[in-house]
mmCIF entry with sequence, helices, sheets and N, C-alpha, C, O atoms, coordinates in Angstrom:
data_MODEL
# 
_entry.id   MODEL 
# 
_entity.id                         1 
_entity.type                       polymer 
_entity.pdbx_number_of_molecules   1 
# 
_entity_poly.entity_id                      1 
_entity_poly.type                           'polypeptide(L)' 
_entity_poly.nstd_linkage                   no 
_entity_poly.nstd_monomer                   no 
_entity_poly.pdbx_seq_one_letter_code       
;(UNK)(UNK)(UNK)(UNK)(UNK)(UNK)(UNK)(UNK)(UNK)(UNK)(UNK)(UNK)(UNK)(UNK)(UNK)(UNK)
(UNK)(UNK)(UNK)(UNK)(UNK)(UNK)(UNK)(UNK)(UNK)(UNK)(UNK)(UNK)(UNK)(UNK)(UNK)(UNK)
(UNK)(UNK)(UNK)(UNK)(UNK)(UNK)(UNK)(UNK)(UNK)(UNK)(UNK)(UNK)(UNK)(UNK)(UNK)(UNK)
(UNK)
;
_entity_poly.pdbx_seq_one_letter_code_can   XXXXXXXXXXXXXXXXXXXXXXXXXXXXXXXXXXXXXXXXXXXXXXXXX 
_entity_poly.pdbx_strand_id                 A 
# 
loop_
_entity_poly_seq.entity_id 
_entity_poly_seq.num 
_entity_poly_seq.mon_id 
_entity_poly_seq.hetero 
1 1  UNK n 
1 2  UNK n 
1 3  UNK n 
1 4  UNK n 
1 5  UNK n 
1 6  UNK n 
1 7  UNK n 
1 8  UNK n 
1 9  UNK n 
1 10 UNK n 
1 11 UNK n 
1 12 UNK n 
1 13 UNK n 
1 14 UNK n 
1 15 UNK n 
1 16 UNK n 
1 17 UNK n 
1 18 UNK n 
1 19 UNK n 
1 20 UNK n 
1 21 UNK n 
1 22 UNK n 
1 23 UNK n 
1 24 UNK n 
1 25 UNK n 
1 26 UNK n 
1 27 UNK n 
1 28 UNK n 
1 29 UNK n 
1 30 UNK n 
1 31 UNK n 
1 32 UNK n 
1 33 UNK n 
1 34 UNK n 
1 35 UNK n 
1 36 UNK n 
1 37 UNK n 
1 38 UNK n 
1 39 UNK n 
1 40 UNK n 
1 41 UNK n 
1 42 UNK n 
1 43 UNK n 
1 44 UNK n 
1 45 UNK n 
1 46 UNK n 
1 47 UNK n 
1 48 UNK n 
1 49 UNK n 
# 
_struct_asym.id          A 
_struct_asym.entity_id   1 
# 
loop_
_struct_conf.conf_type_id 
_struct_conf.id 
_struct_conf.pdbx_PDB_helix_id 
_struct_conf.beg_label_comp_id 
_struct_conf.beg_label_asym_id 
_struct_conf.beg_label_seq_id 
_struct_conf.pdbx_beg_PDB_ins_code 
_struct_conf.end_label_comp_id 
_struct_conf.end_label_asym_id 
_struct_conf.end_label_seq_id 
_struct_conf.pdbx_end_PDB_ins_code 
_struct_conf.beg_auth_comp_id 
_struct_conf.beg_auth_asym_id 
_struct_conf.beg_auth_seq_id 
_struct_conf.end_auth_comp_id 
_struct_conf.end_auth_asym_id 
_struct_conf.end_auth_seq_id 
_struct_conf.pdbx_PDB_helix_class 
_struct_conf.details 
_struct_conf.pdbx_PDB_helix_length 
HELX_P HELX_P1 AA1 UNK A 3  ? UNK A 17 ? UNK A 3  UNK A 17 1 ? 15 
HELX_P HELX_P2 AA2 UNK A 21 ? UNK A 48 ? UNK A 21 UNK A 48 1 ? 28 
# 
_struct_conf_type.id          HELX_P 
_struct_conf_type.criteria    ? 
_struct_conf_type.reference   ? 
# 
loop_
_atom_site.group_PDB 
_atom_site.id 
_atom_site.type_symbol 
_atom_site.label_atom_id 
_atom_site.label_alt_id 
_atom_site.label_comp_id 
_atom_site.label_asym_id 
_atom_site.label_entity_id 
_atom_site.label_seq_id 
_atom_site.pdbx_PDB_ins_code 
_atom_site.Cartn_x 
_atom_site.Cartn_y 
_atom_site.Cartn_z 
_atom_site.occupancy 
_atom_site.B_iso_or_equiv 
_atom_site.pdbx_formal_charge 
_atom_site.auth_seq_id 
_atom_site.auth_comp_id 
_atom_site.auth_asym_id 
_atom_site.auth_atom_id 
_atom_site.pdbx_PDB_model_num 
ATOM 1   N N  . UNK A 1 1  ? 15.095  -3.250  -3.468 1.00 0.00 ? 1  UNK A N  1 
ATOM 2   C CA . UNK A 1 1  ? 13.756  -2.715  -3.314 1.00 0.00 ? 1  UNK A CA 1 
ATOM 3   C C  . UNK A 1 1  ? 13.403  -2.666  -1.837 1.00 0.00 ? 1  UNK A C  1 
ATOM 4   O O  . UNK A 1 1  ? 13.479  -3.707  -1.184 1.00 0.00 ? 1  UNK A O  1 
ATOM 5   N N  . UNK A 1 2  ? 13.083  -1.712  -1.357 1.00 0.00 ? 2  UNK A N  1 
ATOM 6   C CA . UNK A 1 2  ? 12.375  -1.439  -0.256 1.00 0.00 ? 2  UNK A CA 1 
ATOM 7   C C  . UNK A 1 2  ? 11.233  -2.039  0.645  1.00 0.00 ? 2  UNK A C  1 
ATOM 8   O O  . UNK A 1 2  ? 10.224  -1.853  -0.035 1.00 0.00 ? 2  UNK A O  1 
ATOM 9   N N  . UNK A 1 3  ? 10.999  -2.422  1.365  1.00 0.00 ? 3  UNK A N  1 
ATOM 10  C CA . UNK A 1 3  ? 9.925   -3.172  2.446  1.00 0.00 ? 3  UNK A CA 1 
ATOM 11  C C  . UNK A 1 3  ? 8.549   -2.654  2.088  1.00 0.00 ? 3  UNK A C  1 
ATOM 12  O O  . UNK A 1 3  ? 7.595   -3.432  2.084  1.00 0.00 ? 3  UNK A O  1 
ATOM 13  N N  . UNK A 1 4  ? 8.410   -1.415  1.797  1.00 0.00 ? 4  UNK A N  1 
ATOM 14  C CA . UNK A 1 4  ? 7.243   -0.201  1.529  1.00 0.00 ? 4  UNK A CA 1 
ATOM 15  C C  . UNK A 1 4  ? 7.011   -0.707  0.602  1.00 0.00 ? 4  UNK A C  1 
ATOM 16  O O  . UNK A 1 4  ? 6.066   -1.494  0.574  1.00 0.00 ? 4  UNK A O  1 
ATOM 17  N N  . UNK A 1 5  ? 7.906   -0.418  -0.710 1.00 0.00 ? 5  UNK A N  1 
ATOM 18  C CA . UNK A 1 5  ? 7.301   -0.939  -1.741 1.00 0.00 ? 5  UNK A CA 1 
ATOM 19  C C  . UNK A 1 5  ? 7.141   -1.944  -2.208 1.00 0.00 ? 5  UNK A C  1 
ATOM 20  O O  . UNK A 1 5  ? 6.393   -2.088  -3.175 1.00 0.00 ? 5  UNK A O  1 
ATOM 21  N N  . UNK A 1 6  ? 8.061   -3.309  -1.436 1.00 0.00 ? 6  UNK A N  1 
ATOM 22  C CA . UNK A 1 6  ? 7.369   -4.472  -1.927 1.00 0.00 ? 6  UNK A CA 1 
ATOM 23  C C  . UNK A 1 6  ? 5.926   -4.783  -1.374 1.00 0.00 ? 6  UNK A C  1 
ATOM 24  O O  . UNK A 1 6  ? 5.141   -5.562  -1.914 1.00 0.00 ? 6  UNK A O  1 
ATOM 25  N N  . UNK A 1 7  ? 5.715   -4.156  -0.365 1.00 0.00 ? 7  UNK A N  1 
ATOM 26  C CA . UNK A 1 7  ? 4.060   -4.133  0.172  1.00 0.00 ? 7  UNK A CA 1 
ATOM 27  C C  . UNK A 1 7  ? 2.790   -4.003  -0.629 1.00 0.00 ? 7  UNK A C  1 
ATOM 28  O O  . UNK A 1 7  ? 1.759   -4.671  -0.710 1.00 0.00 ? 7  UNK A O  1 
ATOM 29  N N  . UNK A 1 8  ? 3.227   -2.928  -1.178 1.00 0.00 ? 8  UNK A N  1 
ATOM 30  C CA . UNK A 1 8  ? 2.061   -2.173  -1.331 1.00 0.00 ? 8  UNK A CA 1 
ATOM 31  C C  . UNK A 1 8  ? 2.109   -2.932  -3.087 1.00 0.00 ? 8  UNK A C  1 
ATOM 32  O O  . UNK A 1 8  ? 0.999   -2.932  -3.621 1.00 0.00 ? 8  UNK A O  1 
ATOM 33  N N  . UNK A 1 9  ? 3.235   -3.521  -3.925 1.00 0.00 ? 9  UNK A N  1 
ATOM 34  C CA . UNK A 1 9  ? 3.181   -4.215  -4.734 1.00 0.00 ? 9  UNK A CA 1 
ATOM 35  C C  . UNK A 1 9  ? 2.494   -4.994  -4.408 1.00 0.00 ? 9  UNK A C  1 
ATOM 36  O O  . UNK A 1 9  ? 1.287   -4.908  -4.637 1.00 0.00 ? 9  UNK A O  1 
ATOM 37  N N  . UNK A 1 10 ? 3.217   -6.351  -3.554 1.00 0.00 ? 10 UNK A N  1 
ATOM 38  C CA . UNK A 1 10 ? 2.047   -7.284  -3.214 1.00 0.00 ? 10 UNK A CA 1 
ATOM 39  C C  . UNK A 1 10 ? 1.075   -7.224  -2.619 1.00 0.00 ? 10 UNK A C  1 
ATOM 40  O O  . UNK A 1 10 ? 0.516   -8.321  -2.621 1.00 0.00 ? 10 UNK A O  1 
ATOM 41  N N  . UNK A 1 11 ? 0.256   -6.073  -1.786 1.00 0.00 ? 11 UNK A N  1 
ATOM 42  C CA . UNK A 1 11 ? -0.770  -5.565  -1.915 1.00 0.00 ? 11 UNK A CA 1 
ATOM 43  C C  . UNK A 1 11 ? -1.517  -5.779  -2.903 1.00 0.00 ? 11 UNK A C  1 
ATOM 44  O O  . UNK A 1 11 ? -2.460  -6.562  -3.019 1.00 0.00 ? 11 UNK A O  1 
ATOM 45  N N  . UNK A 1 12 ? -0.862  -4.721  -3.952 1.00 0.00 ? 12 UNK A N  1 
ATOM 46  C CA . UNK A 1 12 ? -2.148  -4.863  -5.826 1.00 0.00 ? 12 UNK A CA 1 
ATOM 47  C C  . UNK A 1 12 ? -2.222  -5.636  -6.089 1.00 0.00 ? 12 UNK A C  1 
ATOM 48  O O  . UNK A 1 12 ? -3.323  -6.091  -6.396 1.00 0.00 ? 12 UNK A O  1 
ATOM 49  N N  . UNK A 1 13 ? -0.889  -6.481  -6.174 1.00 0.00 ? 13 UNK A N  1 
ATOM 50  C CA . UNK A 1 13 ? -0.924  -8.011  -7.036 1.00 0.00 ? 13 UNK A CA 1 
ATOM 51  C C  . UNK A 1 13 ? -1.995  -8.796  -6.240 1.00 0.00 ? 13 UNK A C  1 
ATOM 52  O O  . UNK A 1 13 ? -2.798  -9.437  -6.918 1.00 0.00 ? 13 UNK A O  1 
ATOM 53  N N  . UNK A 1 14 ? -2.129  -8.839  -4.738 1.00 0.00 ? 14 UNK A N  1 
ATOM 54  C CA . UNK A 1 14 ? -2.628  -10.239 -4.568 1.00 0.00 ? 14 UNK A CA 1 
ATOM 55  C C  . UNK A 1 14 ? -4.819  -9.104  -4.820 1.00 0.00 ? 14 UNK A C  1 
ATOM 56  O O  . UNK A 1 14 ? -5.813  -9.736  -5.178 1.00 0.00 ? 14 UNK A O  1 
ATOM 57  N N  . UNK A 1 15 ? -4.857  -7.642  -4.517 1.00 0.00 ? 15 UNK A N  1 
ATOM 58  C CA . UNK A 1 15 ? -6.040  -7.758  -4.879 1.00 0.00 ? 15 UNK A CA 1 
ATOM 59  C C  . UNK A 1 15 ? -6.567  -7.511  -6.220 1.00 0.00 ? 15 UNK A C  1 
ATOM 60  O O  . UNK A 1 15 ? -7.774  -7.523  -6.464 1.00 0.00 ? 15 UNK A O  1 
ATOM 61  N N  . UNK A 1 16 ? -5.921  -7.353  -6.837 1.00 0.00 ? 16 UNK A N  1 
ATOM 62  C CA . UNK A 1 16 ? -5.945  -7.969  -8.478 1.00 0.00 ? 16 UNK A CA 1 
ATOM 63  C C  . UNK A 1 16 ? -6.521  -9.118  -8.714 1.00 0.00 ? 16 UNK A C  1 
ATOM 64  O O  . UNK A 1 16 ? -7.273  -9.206  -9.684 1.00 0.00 ? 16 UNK A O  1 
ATOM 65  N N  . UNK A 1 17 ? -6.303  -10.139 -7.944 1.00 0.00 ? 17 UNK A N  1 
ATOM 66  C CA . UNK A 1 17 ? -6.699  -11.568 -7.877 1.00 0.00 ? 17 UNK A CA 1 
ATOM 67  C C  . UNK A 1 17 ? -7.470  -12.333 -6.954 1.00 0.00 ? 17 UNK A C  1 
ATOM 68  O O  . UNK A 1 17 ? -7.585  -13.559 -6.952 1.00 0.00 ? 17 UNK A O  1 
ATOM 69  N N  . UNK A 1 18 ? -7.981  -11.529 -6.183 1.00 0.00 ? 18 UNK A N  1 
ATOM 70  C CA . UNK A 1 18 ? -8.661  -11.813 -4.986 1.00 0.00 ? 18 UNK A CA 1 
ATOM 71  C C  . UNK A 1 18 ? -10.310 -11.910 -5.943 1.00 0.00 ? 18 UNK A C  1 
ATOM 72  O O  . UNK A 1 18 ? -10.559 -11.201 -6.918 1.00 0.00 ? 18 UNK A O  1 
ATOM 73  N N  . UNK A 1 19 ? -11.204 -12.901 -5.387 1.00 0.00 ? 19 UNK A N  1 
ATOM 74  C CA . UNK A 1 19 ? -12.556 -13.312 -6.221 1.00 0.00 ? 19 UNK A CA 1 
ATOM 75  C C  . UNK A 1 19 ? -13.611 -12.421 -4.761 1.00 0.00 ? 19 UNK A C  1 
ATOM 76  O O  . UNK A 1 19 ? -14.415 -11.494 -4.656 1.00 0.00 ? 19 UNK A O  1 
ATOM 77  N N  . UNK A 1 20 ? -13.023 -13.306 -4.001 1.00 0.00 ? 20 UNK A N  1 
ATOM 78  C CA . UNK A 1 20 ? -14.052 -12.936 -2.648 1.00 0.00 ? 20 UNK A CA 1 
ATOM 79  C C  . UNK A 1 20 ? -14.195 -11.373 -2.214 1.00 0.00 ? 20 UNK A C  1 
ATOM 80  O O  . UNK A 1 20 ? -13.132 -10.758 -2.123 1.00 0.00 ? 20 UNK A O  1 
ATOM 81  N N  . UNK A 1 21 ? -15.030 -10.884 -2.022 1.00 0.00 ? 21 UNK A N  1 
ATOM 82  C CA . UNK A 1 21 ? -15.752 -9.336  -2.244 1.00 0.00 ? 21 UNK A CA 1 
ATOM 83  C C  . UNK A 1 21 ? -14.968 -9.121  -0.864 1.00 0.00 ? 21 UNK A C  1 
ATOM 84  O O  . UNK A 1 21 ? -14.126 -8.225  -0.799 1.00 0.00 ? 21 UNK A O  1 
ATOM 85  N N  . UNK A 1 22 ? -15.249 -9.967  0.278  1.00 0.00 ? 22 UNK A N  1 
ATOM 86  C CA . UNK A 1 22 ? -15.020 -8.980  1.402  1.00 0.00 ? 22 UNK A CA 1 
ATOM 87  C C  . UNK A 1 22 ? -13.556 -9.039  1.456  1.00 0.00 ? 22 UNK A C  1 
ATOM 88  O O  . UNK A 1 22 ? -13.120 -7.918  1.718  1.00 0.00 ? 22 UNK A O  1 
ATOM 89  N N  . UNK A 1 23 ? -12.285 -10.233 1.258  1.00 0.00 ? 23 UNK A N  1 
ATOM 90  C CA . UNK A 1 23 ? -11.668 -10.039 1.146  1.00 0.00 ? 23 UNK A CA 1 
ATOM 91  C C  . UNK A 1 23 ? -11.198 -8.964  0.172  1.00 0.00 ? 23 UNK A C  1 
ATOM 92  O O  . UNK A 1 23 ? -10.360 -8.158  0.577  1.00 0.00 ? 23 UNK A O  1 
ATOM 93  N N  . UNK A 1 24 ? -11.565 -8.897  -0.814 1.00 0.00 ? 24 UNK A N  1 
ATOM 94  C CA . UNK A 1 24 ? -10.749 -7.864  -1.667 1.00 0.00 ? 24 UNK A CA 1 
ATOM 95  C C  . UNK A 1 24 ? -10.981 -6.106  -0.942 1.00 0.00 ? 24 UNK A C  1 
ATOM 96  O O  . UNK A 1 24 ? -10.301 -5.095  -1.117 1.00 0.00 ? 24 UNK A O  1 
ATOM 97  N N  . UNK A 1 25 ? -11.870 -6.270  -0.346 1.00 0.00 ? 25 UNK A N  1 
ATOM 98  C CA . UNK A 1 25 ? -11.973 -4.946  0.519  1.00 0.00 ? 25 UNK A CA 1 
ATOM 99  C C  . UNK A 1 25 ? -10.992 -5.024  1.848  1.00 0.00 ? 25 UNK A C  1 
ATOM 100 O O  . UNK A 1 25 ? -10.082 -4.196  1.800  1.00 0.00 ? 25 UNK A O  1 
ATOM 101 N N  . UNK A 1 26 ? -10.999 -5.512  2.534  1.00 0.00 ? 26 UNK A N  1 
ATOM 102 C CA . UNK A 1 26 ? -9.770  -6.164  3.311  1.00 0.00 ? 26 UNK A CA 1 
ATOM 103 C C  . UNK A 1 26 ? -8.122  -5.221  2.782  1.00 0.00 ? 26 UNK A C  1 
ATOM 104 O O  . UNK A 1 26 ? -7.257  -4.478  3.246  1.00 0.00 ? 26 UNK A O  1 
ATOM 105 N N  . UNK A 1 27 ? -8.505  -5.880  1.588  1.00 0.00 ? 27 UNK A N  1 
ATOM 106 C CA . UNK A 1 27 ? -6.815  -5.920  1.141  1.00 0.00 ? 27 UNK A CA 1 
ATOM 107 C C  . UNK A 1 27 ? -6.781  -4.593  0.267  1.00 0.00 ? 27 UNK A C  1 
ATOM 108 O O  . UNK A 1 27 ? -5.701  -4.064  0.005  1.00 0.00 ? 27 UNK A O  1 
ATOM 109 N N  . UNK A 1 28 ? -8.000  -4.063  -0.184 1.00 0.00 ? 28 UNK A N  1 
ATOM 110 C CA . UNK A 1 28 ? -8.041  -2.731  -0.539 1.00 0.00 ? 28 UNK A CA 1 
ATOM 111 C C  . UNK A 1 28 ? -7.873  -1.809  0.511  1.00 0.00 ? 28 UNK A C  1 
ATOM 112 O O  . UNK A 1 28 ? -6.882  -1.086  0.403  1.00 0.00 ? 28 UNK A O  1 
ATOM 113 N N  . UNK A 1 29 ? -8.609  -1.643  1.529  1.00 0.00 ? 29 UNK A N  1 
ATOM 114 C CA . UNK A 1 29 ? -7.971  -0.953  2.674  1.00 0.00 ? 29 UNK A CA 1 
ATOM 115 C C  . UNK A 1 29 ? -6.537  -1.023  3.542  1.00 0.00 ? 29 UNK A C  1 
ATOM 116 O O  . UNK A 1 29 ? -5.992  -0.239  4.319  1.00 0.00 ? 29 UNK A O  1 
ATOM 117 N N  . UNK A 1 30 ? -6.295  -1.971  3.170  1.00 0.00 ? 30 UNK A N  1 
ATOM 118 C CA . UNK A 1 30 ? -4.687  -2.190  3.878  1.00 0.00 ? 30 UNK A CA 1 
ATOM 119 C C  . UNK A 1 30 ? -3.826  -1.702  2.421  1.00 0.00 ? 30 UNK A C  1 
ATOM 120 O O  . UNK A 1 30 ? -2.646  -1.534  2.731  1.00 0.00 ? 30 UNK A O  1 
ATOM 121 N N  . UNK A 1 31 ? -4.000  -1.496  1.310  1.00 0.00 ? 31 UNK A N  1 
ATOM 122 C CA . UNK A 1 31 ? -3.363  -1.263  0.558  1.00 0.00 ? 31 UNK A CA 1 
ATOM 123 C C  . UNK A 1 31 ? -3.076  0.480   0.368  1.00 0.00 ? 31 UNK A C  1 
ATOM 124 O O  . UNK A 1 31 ? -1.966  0.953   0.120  1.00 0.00 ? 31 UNK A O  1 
ATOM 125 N N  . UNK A 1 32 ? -4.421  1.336   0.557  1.00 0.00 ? 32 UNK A N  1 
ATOM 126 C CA . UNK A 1 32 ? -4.576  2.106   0.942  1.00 0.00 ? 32 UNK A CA 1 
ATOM 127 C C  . UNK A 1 32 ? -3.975  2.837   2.277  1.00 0.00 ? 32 UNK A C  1 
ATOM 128 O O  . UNK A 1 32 ? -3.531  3.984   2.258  1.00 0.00 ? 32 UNK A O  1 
ATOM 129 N N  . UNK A 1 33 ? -4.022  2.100   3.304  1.00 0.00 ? 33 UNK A N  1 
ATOM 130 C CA . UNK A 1 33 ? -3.262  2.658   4.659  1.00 0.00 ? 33 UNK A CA 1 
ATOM 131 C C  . UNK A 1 33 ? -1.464  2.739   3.945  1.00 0.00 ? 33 UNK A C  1 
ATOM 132 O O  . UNK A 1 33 ? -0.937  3.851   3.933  1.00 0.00 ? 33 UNK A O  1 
ATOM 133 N N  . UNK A 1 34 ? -0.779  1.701   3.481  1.00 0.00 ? 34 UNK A N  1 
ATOM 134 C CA . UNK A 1 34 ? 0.646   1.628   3.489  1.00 0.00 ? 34 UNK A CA 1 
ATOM 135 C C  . UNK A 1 34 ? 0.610   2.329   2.105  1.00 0.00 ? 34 UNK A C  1 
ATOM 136 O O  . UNK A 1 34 ? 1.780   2.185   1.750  1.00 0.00 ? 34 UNK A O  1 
ATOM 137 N N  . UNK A 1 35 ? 0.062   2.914   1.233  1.00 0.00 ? 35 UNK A N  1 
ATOM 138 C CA . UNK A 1 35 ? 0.402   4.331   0.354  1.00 0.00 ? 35 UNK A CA 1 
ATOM 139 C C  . UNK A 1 35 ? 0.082   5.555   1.046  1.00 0.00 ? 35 UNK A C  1 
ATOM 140 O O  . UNK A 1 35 ? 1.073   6.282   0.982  1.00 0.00 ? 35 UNK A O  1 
ATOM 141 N N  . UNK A 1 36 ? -0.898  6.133   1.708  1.00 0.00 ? 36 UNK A N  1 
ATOM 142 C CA . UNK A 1 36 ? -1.192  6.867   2.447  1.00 0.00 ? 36 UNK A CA 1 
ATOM 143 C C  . UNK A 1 36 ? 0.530   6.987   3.486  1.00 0.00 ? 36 UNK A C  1 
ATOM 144 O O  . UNK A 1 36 ? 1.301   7.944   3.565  1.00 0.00 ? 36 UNK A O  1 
ATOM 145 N N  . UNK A 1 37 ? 0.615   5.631   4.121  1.00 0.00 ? 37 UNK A N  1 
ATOM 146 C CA . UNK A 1 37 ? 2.195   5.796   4.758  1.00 0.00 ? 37 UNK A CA 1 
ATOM 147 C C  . UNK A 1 37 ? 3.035   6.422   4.516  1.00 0.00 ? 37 UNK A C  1 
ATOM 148 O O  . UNK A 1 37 ? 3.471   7.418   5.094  1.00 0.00 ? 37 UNK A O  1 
ATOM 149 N N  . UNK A 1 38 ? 3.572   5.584   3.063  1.00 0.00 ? 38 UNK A N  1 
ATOM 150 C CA . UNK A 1 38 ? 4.207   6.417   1.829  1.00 0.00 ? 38 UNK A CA 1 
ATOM 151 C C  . UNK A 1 38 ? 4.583   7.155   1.717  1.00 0.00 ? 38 UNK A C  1 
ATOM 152 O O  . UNK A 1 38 ? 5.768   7.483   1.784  1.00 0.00 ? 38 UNK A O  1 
ATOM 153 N N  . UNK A 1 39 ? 3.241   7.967   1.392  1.00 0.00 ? 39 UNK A N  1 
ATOM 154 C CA . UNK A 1 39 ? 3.330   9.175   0.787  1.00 0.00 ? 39 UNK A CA 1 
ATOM 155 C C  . UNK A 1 39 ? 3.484   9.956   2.016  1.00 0.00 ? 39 UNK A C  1 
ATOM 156 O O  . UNK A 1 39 ? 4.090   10.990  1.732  1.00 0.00 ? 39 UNK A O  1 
ATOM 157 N N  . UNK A 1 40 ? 3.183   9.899   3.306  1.00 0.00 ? 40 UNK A N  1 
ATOM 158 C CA . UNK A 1 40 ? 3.721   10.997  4.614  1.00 0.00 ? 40 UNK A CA 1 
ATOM 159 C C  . UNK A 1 40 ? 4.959   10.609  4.774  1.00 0.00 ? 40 UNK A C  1 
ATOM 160 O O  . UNK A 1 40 ? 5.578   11.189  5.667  1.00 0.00 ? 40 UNK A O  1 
ATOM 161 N N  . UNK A 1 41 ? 5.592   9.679   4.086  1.00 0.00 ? 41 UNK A N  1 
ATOM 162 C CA . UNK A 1 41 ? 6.778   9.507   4.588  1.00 0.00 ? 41 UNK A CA 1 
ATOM 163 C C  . UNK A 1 41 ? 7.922   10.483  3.781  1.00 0.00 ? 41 UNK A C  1 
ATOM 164 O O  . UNK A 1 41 ? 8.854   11.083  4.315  1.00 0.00 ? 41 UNK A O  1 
ATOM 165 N N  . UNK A 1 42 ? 7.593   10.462  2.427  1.00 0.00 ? 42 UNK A N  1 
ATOM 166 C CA . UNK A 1 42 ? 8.000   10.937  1.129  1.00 0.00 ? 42 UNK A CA 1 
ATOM 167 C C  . UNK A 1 42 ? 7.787   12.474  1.574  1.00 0.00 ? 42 UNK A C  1 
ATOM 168 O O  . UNK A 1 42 ? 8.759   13.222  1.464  1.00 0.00 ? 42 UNK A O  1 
ATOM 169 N N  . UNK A 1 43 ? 6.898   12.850  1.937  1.00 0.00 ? 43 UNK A N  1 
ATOM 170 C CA . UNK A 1 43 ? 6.483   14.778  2.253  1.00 0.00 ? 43 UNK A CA 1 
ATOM 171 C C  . UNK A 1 43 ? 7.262   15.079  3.346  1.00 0.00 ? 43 UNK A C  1 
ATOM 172 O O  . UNK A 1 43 ? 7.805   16.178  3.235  1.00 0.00 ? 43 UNK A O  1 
ATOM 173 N N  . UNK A 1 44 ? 7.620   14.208  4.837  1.00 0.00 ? 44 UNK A N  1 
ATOM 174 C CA . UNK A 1 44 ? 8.653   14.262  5.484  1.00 0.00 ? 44 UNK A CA 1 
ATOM 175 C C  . UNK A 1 44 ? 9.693   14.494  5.175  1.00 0.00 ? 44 UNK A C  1 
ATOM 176 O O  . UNK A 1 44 ? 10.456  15.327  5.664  1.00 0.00 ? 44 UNK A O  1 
ATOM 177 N N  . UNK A 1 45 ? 9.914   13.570  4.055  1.00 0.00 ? 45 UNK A N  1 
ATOM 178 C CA . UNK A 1 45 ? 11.618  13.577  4.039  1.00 0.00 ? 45 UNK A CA 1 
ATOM 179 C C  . UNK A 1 45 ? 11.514  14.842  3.018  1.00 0.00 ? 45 UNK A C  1 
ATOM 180 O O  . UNK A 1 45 ? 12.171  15.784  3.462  1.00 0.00 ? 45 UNK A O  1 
ATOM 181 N N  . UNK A 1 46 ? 11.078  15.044  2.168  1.00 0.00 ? 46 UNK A N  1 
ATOM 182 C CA . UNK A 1 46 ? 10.742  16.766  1.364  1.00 0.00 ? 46 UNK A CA 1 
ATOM 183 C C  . UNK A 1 46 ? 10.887  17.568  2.574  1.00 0.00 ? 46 UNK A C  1 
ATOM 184 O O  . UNK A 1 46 ? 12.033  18.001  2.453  1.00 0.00 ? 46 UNK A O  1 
ATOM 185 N N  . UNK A 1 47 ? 10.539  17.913  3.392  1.00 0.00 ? 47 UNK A N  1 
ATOM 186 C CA . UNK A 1 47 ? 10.243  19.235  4.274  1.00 0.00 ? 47 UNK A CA 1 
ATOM 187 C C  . UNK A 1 47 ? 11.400  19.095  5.269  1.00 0.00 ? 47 UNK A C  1 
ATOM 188 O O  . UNK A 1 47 ? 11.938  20.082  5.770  1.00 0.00 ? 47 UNK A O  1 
ATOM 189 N N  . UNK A 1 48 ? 11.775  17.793  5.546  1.00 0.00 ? 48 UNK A N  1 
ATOM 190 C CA . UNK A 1 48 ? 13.120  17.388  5.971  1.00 0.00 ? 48 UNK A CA 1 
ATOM 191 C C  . UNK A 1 48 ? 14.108  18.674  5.726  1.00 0.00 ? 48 UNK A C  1 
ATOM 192 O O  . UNK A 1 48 ? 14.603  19.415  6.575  1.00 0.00 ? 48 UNK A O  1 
ATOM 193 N N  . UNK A 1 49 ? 14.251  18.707  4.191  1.00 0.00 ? 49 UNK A N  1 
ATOM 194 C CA . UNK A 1 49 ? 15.802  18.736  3.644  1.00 0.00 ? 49 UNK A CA 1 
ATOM 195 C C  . UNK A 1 49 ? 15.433  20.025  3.528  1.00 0.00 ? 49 UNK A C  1 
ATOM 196 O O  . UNK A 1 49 ? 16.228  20.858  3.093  1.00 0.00 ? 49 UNK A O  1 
# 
């Protein structure tokens, strides 16, 4: 498994479980930036080939 996607896994997992409001926004926005990554990375390598 990949670095990317173990991220953005443990990303959900830990804000799945997060109680505290501002943290879970925290970790919602960082979860958000490294799919956003992702996915430009994924349309790269498409337009790549």
């Amino acid at each position: 498994m990949r670095a990317e996607t173990q991220d953005w896994r443990a990303l959900s997992e830990a804000a799945s479980r997060e109680q505290d409001p501002e943290k879970l926004i925290q970790l919602v926005e960082e979860l958000n930036r490294t799919l956003l990554r992702r996915e430009l990375e994924i349309k790269r390598r498409l337009f790549a080939n």
